[in-house]
N, C-alpha and C positions, 0 to 999 in steps of 0.2 A: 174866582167864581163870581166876584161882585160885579169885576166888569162882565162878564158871560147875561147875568140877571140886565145890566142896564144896557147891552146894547139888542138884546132881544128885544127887552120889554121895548124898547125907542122902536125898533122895525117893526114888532108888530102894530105898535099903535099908527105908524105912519101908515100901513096897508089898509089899516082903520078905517083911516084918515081920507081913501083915495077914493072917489066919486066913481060912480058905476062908468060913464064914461071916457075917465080917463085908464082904464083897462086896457082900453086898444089901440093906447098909444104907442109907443118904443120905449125900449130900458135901455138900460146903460149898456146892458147884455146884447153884442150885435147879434140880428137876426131875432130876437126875443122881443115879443110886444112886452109890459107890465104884468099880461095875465098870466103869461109866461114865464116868468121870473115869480110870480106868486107861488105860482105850480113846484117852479123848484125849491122854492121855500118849505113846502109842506110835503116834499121828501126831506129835503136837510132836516127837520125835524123830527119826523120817521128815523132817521139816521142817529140823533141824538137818544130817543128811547131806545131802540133795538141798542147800540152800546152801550146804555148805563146798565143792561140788564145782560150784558155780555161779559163774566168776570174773567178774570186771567191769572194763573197763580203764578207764572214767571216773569223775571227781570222786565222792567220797561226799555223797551227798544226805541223809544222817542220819545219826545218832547213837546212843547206847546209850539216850539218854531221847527224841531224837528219834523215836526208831522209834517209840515209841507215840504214843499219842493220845486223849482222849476221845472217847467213842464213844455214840451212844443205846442204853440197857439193849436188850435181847435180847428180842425179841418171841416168841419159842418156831417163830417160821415160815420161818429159817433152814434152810434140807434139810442140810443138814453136823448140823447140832445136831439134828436128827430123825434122822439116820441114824445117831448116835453109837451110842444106847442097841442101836440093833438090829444091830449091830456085835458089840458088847459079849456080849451073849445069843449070838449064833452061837458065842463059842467053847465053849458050855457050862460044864463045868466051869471053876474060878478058876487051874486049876493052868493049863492050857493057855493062856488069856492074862496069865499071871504069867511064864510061861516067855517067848512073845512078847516083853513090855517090858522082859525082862532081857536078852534076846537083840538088838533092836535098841537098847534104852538104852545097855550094854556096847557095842556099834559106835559112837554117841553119841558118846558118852563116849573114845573111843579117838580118833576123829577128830578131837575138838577139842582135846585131844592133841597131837597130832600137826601141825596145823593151823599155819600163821604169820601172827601177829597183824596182820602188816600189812597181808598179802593183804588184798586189794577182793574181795568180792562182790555177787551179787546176789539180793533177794529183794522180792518184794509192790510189784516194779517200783521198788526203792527200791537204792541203792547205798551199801555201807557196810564198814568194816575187819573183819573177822574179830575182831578184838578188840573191835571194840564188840559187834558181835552176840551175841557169846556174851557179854555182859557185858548186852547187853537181855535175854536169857534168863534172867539170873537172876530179874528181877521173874517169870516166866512159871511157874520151876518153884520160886518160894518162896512166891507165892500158891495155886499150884493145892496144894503141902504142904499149909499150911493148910486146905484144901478137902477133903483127902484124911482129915485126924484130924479135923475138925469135929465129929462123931460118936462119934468114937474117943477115949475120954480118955487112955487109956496108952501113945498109940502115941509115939514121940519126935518133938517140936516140929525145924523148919527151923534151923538153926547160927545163935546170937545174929547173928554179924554179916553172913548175908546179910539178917536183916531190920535189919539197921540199912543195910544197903547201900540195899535196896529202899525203905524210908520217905524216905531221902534222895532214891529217882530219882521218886519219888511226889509231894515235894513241888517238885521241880524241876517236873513237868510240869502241876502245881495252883498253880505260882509261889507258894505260900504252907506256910509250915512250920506245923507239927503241935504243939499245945500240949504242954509239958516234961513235964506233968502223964500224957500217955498214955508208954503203952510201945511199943517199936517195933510189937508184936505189934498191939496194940490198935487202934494209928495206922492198921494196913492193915487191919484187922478194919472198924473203921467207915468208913474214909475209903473204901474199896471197896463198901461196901456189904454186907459179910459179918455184921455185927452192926450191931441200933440200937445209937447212943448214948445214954449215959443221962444223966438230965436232968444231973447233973453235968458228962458232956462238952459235952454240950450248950454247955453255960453256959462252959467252958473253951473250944469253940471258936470261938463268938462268932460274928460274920458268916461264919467259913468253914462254919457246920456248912448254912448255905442253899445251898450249892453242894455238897452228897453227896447221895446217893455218887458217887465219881470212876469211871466203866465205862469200861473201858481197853482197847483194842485196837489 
């Protein structure tokens, strides 16, 4: 739950962080400007209150690496991922959805909080401890960081060790670790599909690099 508190609190304040103009840039998220990628931020968050307030009295069926899963990339004809951008655009101005994701991120963030790890709930029909889930989150909201400065070079990077957290539940769920050679950053750069590799990882990661990118859902 500690890293779930510090890789939030690091993304929200980077959104903070982001100058009315640089909104309409691109993210890391192909086809997604940054205002874009905010917008799905303050569902993801929606997402975290609607489950803490979701209980479950039976067996947990997953886990913090559990929960995810490899998934086929994203054909763009998903209606959620079409309705994001035009979400996005309704608020106009950046101030008006900056205030939104601070406004329900800070509820976020207080719930989980607040929250005990042990409690069971339920989500995505799946059942699981409150302590894991917000510890699956962290993979959520230290990739979509990345996705958020991709474009941005100055804005501040996700806390070393939730991507060291993340690279570790990445290759739990790829059953294969990441050559010593990347950095944690890198490791979820390419293993995700957010950067080629270059012929040098390439060649460091050997028979894994024919299985990326890992599309995670």
């Amino acid at each position: 739950m500690d890293l779930f508190s510090r890789s939030w609190t690091a993304l929200r304040a980077a959104v903070a962080e982001v100058p009315d103009e640089d909104f309409e840039r691109p993210s890391g998220c192909t086809g997604w400007l940054v205002r874009d990628l905010v917008c799905h931020l303050v569902i993801g968050a929606q997402d975290v209150l609607i489950t803490l307030v979701t209980p479950a009295d039976s067996e947990p069926t997953v886990d913090a690496v559990t929960y995810w899963g490899i998934v086929e990339p994203p054909t763009g004809e998903d209606p959620l991922d079409a309705l994001i951008p035009r979400l996005a655009a309704a608020y106009g101005e950046p101030r008006w959805l900056r205030f939104h994701f601070d406004d329900v991120g800070s509820a976020a963030g207080r719930a989980a909080g607040l929250a005990d790890p042990a409690a069971r709930v339920s989500t995505r029909d799946e059942v699981l401890t409150v302590g894991e889930f917000l510890s699956a989150y962290v993979l959520e909201w230290t990739l979509h960081h990345l996705d958020l400065i991709a474009h941005l070079p100055s804005a501040a990077e996700p806390p070393a060790e939730t991507l060291a957290a993340v690279r570790a539940t990445l290759e739990k769920i790829a059953g294969t670790p990441f050559p010593a050679s990347l950095s944690d950053k890198d490791a979820l750069l390419v293993g995700t599909g957010r950067r080629t590799p270059t012929d040098e990882e390439k060649a460091a990661l050997g028979e894994f690099a024919a299985r990326l990118p890992l599309v995670i859902g």
